[in-house]
Backbone as CSV, one residue per row, in Angstrom:
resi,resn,N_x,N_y,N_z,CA_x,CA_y,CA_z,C_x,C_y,C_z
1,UNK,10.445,7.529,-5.056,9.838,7.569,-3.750,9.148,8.911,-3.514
2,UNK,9.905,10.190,-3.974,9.187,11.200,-3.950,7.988,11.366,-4.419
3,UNK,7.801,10.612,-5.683,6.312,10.926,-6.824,5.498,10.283,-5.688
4,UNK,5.495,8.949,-4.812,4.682,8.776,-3.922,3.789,9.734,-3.088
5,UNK,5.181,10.214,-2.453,4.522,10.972,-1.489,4.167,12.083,-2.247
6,UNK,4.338,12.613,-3.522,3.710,14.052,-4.043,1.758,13.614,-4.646
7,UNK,1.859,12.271,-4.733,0.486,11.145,-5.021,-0.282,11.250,-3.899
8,UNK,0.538,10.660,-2.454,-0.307,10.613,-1.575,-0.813,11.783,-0.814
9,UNK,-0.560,13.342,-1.012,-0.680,14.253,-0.814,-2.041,14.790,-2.004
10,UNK,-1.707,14.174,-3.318,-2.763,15.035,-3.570,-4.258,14.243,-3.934
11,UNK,-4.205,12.898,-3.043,-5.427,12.077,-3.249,-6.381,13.444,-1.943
12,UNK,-7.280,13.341,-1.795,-8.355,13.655,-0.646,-8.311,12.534,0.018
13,UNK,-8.344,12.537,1.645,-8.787,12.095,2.469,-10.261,11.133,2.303
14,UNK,-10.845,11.869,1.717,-12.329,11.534,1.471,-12.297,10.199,0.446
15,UNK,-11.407,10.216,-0.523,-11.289,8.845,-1.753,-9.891,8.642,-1.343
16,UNK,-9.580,8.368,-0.315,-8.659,7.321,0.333,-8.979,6.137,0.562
17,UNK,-10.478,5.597,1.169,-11.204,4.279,0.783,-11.338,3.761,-0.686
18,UNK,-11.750,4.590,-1.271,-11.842,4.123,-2.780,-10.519,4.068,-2.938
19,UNK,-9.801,4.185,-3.077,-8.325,4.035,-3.618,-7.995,3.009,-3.062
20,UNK,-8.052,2.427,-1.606,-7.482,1.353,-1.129,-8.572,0.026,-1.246
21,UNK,-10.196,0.289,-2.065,-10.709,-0.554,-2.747,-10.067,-0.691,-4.172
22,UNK,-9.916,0.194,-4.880,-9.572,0.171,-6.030,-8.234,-0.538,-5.997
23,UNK,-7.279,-0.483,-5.073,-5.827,-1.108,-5.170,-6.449,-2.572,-5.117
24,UNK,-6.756,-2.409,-3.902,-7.279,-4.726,-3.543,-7.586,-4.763,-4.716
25,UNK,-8.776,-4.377,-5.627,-8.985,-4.865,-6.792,-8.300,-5.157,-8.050
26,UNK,-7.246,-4.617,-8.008,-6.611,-4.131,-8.958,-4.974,-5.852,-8.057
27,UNK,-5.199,-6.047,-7.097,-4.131,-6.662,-6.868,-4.868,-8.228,-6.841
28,UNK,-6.485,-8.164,-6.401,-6.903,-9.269,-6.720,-6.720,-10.098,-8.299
29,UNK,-6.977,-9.397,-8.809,-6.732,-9.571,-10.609,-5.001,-9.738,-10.783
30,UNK,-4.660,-8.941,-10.485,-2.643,-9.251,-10.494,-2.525,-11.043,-9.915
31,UNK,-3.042,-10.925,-8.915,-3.204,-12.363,-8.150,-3.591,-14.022,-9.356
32,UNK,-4.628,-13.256,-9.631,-5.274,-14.182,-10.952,-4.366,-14.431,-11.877
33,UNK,-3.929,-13.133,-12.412,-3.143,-13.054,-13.621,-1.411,-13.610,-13.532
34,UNK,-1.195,-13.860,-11.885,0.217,-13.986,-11.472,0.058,-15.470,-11.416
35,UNK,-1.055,-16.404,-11.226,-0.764,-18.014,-11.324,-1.299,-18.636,-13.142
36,UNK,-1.222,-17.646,-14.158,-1.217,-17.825,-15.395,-0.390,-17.536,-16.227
37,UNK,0.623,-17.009,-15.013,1.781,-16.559,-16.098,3.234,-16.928,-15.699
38,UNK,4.382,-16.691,-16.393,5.484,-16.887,-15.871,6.555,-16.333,-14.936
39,UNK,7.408,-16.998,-14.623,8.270,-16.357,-13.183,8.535,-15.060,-13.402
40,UNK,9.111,-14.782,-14.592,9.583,-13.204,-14.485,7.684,-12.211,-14.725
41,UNK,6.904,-13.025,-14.624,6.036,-11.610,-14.647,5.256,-11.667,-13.262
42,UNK,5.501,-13.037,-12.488,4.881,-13.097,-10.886,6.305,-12.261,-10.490
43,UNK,7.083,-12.293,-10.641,8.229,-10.603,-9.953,7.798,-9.675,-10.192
44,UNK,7.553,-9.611,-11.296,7.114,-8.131,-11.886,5.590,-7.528,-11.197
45,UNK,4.998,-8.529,-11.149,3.704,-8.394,-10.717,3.896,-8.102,-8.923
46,UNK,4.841,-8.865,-8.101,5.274,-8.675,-6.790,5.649,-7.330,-6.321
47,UNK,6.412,-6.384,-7.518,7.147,-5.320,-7.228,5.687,-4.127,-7.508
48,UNK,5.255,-4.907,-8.228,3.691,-3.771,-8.401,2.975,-3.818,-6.908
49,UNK,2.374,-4.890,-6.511,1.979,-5.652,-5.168,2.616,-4.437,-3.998
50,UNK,4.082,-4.540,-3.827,4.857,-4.114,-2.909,4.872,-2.326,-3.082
51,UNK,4.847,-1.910,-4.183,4.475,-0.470,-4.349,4.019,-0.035,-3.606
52,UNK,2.181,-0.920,-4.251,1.142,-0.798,-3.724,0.843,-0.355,-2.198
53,UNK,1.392,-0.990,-1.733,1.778,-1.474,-0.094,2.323,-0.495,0.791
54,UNK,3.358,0.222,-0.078,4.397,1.596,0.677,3.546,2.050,0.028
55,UNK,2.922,2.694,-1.039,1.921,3.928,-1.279,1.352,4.118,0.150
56,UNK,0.216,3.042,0.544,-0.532,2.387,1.846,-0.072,3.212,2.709
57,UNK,0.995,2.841,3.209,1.948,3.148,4.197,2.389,4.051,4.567
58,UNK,2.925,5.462,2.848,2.776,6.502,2.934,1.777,7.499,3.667
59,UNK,0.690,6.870,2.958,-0.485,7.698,3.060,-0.372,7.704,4.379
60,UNK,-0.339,6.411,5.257,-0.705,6.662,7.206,0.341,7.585,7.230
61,UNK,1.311,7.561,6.858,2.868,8.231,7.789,2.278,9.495,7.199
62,UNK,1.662,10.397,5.989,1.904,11.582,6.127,0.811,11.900,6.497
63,UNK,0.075,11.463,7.143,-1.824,11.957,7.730,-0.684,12.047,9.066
């Protein structure tokens, strides 16, 4: 949880959009890749998803 917040500290403000394009993209494709594959890798793929999400989340709480 710490490496998060030591991540979301050292993105810029400025490529905080790109980063939260680059995530959707990156989760659109997980999405794709999660109805071609099997149960244990749509978890695996969920816990990536959910990261994703508290990174997000971080970032508002420490601005």
């Amino acid at each position: 949880m710490q490496s998060l917040v030591l991540l979301a500290q050292d993105i810029p403000w400025v490529m905080a959009p790109a980063s939260l394009i680059a995530a959707m993209a990156i989760i659109s494709t997980a999405a794709a890749v999660i109805r071609l594959t099997q149960k244990a890798s749509k978890v695996m793929m969920l816990g990536v998803m959910i990261a994703l999400t508290v990174g997000v989340m971080l970032m508002q709480v420490v601005q």
